[in-house]
N, C-alpha and C positions, 0 to 999 in steps of 0.2 A: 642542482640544488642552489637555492641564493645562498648568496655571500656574505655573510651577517658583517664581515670586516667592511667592505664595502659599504655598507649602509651606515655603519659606526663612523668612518673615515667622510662620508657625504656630510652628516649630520652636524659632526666636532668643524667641517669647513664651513656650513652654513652659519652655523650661531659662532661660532670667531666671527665672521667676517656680516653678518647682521641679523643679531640677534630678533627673534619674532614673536607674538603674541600664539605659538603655535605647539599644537601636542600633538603627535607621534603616538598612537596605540597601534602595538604588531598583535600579530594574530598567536604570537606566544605568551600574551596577557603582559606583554613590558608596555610601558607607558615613558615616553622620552619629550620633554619639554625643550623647546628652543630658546629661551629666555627665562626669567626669573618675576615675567609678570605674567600674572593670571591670563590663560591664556585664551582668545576669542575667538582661534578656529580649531577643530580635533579632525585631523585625520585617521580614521581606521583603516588600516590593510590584511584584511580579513586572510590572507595567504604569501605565501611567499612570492608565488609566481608574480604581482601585484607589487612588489615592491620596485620593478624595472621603473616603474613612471616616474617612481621619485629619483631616481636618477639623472634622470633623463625628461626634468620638471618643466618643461614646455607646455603653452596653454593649450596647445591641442590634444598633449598627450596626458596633463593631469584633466582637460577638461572630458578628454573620451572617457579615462576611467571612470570618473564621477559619474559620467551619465548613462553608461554601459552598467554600470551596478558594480563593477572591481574596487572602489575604493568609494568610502563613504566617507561622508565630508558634513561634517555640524557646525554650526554658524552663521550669521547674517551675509545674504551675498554681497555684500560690501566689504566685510572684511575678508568672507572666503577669495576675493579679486586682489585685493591688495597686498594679501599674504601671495597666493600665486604666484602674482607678477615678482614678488623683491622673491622668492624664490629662484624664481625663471632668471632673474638679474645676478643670483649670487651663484648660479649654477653654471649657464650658458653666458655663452658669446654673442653678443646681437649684430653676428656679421655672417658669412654663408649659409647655409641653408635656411637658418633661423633667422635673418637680417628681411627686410622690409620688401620680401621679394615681391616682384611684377608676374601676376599670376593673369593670361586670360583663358576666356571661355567663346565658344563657338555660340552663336548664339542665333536664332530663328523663330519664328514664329509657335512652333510646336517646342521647343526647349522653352519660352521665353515664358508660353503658357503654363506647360509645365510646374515653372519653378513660381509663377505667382499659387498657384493655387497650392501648391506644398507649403507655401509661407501664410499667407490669409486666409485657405479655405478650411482650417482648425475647426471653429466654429465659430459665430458670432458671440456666443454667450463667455465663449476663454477670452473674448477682447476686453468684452464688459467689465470683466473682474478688476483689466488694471488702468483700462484708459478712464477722459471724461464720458458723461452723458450723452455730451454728441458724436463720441468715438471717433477723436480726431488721432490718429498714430501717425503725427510727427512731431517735431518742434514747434512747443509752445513757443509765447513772446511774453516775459515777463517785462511790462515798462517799469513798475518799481523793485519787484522782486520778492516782493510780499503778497504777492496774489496765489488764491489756489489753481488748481489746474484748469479749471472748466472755463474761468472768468480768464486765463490767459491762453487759450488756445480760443475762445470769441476774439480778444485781440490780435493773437496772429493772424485770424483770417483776414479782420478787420485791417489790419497791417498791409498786409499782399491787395487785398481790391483797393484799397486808399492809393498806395505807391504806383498803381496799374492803369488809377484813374479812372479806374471803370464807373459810366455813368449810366441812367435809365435808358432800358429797352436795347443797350450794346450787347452783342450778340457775344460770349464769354465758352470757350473750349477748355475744360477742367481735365486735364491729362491724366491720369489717373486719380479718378476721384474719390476712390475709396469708398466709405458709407455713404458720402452725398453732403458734408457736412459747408465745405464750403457754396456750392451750386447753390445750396438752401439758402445761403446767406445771403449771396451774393443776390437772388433772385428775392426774396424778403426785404432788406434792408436795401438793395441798390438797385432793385427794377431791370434788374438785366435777364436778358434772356437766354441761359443756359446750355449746355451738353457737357455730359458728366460722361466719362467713361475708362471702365477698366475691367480686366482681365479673370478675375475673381468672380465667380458664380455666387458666393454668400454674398460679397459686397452689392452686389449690382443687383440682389433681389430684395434685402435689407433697403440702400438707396431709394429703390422705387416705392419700397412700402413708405417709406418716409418721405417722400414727394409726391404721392398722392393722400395722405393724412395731412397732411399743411396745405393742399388744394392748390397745390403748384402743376400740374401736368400740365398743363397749357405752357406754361415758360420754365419747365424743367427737364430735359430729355436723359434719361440713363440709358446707357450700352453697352452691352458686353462687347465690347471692341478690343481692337489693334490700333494704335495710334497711326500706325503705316497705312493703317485703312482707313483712315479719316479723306472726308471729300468736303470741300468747300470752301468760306472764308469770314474768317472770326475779327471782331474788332481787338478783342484781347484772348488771351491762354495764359494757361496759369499749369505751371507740372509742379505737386508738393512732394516731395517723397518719392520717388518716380525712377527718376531717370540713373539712380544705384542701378538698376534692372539694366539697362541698355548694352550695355559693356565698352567700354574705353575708344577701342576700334571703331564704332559703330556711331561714338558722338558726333560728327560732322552730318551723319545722314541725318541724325534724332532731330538737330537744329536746322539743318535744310526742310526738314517736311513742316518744323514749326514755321520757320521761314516762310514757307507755301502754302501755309492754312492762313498766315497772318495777314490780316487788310493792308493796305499801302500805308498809314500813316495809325496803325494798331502796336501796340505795346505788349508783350510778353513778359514771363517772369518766371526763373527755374528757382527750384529751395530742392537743394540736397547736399547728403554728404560727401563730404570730400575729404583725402586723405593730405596729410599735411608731409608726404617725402617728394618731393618735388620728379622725383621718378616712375612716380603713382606704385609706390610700393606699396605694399601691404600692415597692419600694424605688428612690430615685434613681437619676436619667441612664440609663431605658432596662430598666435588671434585669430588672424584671418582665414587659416585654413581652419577650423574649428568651424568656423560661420560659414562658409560657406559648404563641409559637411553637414551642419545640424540646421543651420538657421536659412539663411538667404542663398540657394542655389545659382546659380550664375551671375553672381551679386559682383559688382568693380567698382572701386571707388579710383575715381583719377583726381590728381591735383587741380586745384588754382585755377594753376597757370594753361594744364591743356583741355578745361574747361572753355576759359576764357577764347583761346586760339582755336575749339571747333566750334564754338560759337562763331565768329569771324568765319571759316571754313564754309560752314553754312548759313551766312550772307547776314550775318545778325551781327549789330553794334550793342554793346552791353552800354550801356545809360547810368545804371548805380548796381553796385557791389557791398553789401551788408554782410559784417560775420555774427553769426547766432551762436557761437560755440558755447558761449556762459550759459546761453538759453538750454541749449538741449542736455546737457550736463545735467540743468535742474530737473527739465522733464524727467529724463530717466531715473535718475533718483526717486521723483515722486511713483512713477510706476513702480519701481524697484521696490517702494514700501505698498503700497497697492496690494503687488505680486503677492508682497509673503506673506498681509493680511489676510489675505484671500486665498492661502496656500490648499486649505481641505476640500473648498471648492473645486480649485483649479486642476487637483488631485484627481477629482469627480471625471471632472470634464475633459481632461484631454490624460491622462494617466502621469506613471509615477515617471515616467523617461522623459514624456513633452515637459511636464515639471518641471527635470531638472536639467536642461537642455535651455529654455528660458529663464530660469531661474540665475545663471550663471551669464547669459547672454545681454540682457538685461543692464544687470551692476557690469558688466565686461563693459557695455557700449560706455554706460555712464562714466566709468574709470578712465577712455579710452580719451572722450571728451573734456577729463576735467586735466587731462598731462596732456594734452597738446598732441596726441598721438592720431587724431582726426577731428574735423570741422565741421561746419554746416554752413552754408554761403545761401543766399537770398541774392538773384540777379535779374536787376530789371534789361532790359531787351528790347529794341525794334529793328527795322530792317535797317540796313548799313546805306549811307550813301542820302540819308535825307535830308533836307533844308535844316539846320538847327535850330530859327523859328520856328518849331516846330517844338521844344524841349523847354519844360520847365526852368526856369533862370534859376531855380533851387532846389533844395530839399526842405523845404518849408511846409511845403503841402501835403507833404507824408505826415505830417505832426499834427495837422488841423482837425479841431476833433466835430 
């Protein structure tokens, strides 16, 4: 039987030590306030057996109950994250098991498939609800900050082929391309001639639909591909979102085969997240194993620094290093409201657990972003070892509009 002193004794230590906009309903109709202001998240715990998590408030462990249906949770996911975390702070220790641990995953071509199509092949219509029109899911680029989504994720792309330099008719490898959003661009607005590919069965039939309605097939190729499988050689590549997939270990080979697709004097360019413990740990109290249970299966985020150094590993000079972390902060945010706009839909379409499995996931990333807890790096790239006439004398020409 629970321990009703224990949960009394958790409680009176939480609100001493910081107090929360938070209510407490037990399943014996008590109602327990953490603070003396109105409160903006309620947790029900519909049973006793139910109250362990709150003991033991780790994100992984309050974020399974929520999403298992043991503990129900009312509120904006913003605040349901920010109550969580100063929970998870006033409760645990952010050093052994629950500290920033260095988690890997085995990873292959049949795992790596796998776990794409468990994360995008949902549906195309649960993307719809929260991304732009063009269905870009990554980090936008806000250059004033007051732009909405749509007009700031045309500038990130815009962004990336500017900084890449990609000119007409330059042959462009888009590593995991997702819908197709940048290859369209880049092949409309920059005359380049395209190969888009990724892993996802909805994306890559989505893509095509939308590269043969714009009358692009002649200079637009989609592939269900393996980037390991790629053959040829590209004046530029571009991975947005991507190479989280790969796994830590595996960085040096990811940039050796970009390396080996890339022309002699062709420029590359990776955009993804990165975790900001210089040990490639994981984010505290639990985050990460959470996401990688419910959200991004073989998912690793490595640091910086040994970004930078398998790069090098696999024969690549990084050229310019950009951080977006304010940017995708905003993104997710905006999906986050998106999300819970579109809650009855999203309901519809992928049920009440995908719900709240994103729903939590979401404002988590966003949270995760705006405390420094993980990043987003933009890394321009060519082959190591070339004439420096060869490199722009600035960053000037990224800005040219």
């Amino acid at each position: 039987m629970f321990d009703q002193n224990r949960l009394s004794a958790w409680v009176a230590g939480v609100t001493h030590q910081n107090p929360l906009p938070l209510r407490l309903e037990l399943w014996n109709g008590q109602a327990i306030d953490f603070s003396s202001e109105a409160p903006r998240v309620t947790i029900r715990v519909p049973h006793p057996s139910a109250a362990r998590y709150l003991l033991r408030p780790s994100l992984s462990n309050l974020g399974t109950a929520y999403v298992e249906g043991d503990i129900e949770v009312r509120g904006s996911a913003s605040d349901m994250i920010r109550v969580v975390n100063a929970l998870a702070r006033s409760t645990l220790k952010a050093d052994g098991k629950l500290a920033r641990i260095v988690r890997h995953f085995t990873h292959d071509r049949r795992k790596d498939a796998e776990a794409i199509r468990y994360h995008y092949d949902v549906s195309n219509a649960f993307y719809q609800q929260f991304l732009d029109p063009d269905m870009v899911y990554s980090c936008a680029y806000f250059e004033q900050g007051d732009e909405d989504l749509a007009t700031a994720q045309v500038r990130k792309i815009d962004h990336i082929l500017t900084k890449i330099r990609l000119r007409p008719d330059q042959t462009l490898l888009d590593i995991g391309c997702g819908w197709g959003a940048l290859v369209l661009r880049a092949a409309q607005q920059f005359g380049a001639r395209c190969v888009g590919i990724t892993l996802s069965r909805n994306q890559y039939e989505l893509a095509r639909e939308r590269v043969a309605q714009a009358g692009l097939a002649d200079r637009v190729d989609i592939r269900l591909q393996d980037y390991r499988d790629v053959r040829g050689t590209f004046d530029r590549i571009t991975s947005v979102g991507m190479f989280e997939h790969v796994g830590i270990r595996h960085l040096p080979e990811y940039f050796g085969i970009i390396g080996r697709l890339l022309a002699e004097d062709g420029v590359a360019m990776n955009h993804g997240i990165t975790t900001t413990d210089p040990d490639n740990g994981e984010t505290p109290y639990g985050g990460g194993e959470f996401i990688a249970r419910y959200v991004f299966p073989q998912g690793e985020l490595a640091h910086l620094g040994a970004v930078l150094k398998a790069m090098q590993q696999g024969n690549l000079e990084a050229y310019d290093v950009e951080n977006l972390r304010r940017h995708y902060a905003r993104t997710l945010s905006i999906w986050t409201e998106n999300f819970e706009a579109n809650a009855a839909r999203i309901k519809d379409l992928a049920g009440e657990k995908r719900f709240r499995i994103w729903h939590v996931y979401l404002a988590g990333c966003a949270y995760a972003f705006d405390q420094d807890l993980i990043s987003l790096y933009q890394i321009v790239c060519g082959k190591a070892g070339r004439h420096p006439r060869s490199l722009p004398w600035s960053r000037r020409y990224m800005y040219e509009q």
